[in-house]
N, C-alpha and C positions, 0 to 999 in steps of 0.2 A: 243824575245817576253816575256809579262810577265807572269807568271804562275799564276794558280786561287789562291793560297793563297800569290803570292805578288797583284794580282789586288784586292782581298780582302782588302790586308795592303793599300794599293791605296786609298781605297774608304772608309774606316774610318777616313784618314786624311785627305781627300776631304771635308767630310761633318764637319770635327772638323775646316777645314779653314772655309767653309760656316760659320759656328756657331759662328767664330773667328772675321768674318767680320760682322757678322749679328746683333753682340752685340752693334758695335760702334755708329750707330744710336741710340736708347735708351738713352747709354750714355752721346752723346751729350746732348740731352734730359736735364739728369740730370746735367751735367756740367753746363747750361747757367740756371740753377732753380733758380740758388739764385740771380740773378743781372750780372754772368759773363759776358763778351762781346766780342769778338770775333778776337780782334788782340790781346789782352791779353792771351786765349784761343791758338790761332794759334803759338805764340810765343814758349810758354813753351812747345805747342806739339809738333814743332820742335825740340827743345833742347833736349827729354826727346827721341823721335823716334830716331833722327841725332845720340845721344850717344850709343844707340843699335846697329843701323848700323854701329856705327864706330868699334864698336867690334864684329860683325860678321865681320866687311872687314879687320879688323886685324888679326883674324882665318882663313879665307880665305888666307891670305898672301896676300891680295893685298893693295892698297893704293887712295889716293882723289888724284886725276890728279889737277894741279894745268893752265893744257895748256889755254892758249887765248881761243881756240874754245870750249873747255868741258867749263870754267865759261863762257860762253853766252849760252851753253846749259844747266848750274844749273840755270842762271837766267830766262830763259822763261820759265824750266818746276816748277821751284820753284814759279813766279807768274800764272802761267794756269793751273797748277797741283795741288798748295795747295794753296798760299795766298788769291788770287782771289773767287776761289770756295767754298773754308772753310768761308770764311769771309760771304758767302751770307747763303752756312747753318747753320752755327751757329746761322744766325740772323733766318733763314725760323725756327729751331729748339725751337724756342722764341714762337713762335705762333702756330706750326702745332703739332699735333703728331707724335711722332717718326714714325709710322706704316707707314704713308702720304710718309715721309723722306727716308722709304726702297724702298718704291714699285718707289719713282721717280727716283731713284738708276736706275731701269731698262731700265728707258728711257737713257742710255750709245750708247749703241749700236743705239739705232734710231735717234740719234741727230750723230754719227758715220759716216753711211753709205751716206748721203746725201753731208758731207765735204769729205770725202775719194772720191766720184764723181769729188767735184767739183777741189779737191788738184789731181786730178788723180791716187792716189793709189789703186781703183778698176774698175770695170764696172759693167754697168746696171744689173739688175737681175728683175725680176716683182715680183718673191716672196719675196727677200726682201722689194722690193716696198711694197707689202701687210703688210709687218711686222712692216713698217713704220706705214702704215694706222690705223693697231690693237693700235700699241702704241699711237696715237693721240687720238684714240677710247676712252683708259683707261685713256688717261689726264681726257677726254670729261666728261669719268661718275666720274670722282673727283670733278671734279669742277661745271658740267651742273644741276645734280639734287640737291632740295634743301635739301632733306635726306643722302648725301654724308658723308659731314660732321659733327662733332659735335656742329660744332657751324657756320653759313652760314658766317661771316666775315671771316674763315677762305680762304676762295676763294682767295681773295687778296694775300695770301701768297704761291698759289700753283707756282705761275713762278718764284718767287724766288728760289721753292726748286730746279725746273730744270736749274736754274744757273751752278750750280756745275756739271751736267751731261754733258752740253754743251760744258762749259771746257775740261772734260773730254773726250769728241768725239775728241776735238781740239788736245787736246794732243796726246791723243796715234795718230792723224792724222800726225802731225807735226810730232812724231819721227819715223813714217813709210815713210815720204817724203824725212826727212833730216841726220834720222839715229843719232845714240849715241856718232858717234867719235870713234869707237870698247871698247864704254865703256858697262861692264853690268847696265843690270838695276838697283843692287844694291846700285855700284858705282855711277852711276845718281843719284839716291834719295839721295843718302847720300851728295852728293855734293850740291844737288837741298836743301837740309835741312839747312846745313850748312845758302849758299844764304838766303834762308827763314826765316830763325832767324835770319839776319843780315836786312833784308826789316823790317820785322814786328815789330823789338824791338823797332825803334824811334814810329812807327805806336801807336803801343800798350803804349810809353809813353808820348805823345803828344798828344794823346785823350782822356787820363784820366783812358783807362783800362788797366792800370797795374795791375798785379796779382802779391801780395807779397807772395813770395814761403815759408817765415818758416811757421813754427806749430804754433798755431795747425789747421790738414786739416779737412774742412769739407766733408760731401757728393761727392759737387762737384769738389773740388780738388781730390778728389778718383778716380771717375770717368772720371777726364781727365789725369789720369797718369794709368790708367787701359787701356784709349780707344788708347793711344799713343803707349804704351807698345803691346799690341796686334796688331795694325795694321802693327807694323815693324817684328813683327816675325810669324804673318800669310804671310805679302808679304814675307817674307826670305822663309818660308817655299811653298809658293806659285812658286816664281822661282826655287825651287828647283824638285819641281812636275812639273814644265813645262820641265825642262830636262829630269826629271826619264822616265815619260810618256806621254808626250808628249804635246801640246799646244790645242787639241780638247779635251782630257779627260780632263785636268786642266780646260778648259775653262769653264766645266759643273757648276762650283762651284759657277758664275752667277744665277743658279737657287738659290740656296741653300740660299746666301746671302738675298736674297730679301725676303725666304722662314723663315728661320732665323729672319732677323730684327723684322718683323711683330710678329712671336712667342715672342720672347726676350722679344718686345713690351709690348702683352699681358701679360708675365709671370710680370714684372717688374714694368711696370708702369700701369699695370692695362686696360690698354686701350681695346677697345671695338668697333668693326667695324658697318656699315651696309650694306646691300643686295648688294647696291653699288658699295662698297669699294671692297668687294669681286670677283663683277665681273670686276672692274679695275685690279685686281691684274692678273685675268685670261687673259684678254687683255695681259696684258705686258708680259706674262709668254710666249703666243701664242708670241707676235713677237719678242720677244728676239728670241724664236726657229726659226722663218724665217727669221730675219736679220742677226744673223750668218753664219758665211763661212760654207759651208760642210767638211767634211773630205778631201775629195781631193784636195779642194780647198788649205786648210791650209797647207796640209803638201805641197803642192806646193810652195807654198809660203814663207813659213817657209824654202825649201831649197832655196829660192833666196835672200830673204831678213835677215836670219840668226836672228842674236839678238835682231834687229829691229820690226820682228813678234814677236816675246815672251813678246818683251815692250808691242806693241799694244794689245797683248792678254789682258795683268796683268795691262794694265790701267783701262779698262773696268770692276776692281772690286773694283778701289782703295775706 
């Protein structure tokens, strides 16, 4: 059990991941300010996260599995994990405010629970059914009233930003169904990274948005070698909290991200909510709380499904 001053050490690293993850929205943000676009973008975020990873998995002492079946699992989680879903927010990130960009972040789990029915990795529950409902509630006051936003054209871009959620639900679905190969999650991404900078780079030079890496970097070159660099060592650190303690205390850091962005938002880019906005955010906060597993639940499952639950957790912040 952990003692109060390691649940302490817990839960400052907890809110330092939230704050870790909470930044990269914003970022985006400023990444695509100047004209960036988004397989240019996804590319070098590849290469810049994939090379972190590769030296956390070289300190680790382990290595990239090169088997048949692990590359068809870096290629489907490397297109429904990142190319796919990055590709539609970088563009929602064009047009929306980052604030828009966290709280649709929440909508993970409710686009989650509905594929885990129908792929069979869970059963019914009515309150998560309700957590669902809250979450459609909160799309509802995004998009329904005309004081949602800052500007009413934005409406058009809110289903783009739940592209990436959706993904999201699919993935951690997919490797709760099919499982990793006994690879960690590390070793996935890292392998999925690899795959991804190998899809994206004709993508990225065959459409015209290639991004030339020398000097000198602007804003938004900062900004996406900041947001790249942080998401591989909050997720490193992220799996490493789902072992210390466990996969429901880690999982809390779902609040925190969405809680986070929106702050980051405001501090950064200035942005500015209305009445609205605010009670979408309470929406989503409420079903995220009811669409999650309870404790019993998880750690049951967590003893059946092993590395596979801990994926399914750590996708739900990617």
């Amino acid at each position: 059990m952990t003692s109060g001053t390691g649940r302490a050490g817990l839960l400052v690293i907890l809110v330092c991941l939230g704050a870790g993850w909470g930044i990269t929205q914003p970022l985006a943000k400023i990444a695509v300010s100047e004209g960036y676009r988004h397989f240019g973008l996804i590319f070098w975020q590849l290469v810049i996260s994939g090379a972190l990873l590769a030296a956390i998995t070289v300190v680790r002492g382990k290595r990239l599995s090169l088997q048949p079946r692990h590359l068809w699992l870096y290629l489907v989680i490397a297109q429904v994990g990142t190319v796919l879903p990055n590709a539609a927010s970088y563009e929602a990130a064009r047009h929306l405010p980052a604030g828009v960009l966290s709280v649709s972040i929440a909508t993970v789990p409710m686009f989650a629970f509905p594929m885990a029915l129908m792929m069979g990795n869970d059963h019914f529950q009515w309150s998560r059914l309700f957590g669902v409902v809250f979450g459609l509630i909160g799309v509802g006051l995004l998009i329904g009233p005309e004081a949602s936003l800052p500007e009413r054209a934005m409406v058009a871009f809110i289903p783009l930003a739940l592209v990436a959620p959706a993904f999201y639900g699919f993935e951690g679905n997919y490797v709760a169904r099919w499982g990793t190969g006994g690879l960690d999650p590390i070793q996935v991404l890292l392998g999925a990274s690899v795959v991804g900078a190998a899809l994206a780079l004709p993508l990225a030079v065959f459409s015209g948005q290639w991004i030339d890496p020398r000097p000198p970097w602007g804003l938004p070159d900062l900004a996406l070698i900041a947001s790249s660099c942080v998401h591989a060592l909050v997720y490193a650190t992220y799996v490493w909290m789902v072992g210390r303690a466990g996969p429901v205390f880690a999982s809390l850091v779902s609040y925190l991200v969405t809680g986070f962005g929106v702050m980051w938002s405001m501090a950064l880019l200035g942005e500015r909510y209305s009445g609205y906005f605010w009670a979408a955010v309470v929406m989503m906060v409420l079903g995220m709380f009811l669409v999650q597993p309870r404790r019993s639940e998880t750690v049951a499952r967590a003893g059946i499904a092993g590395k596979s639950e801990r994926w399914t957790d750590s996708q739900a912040l990617k």
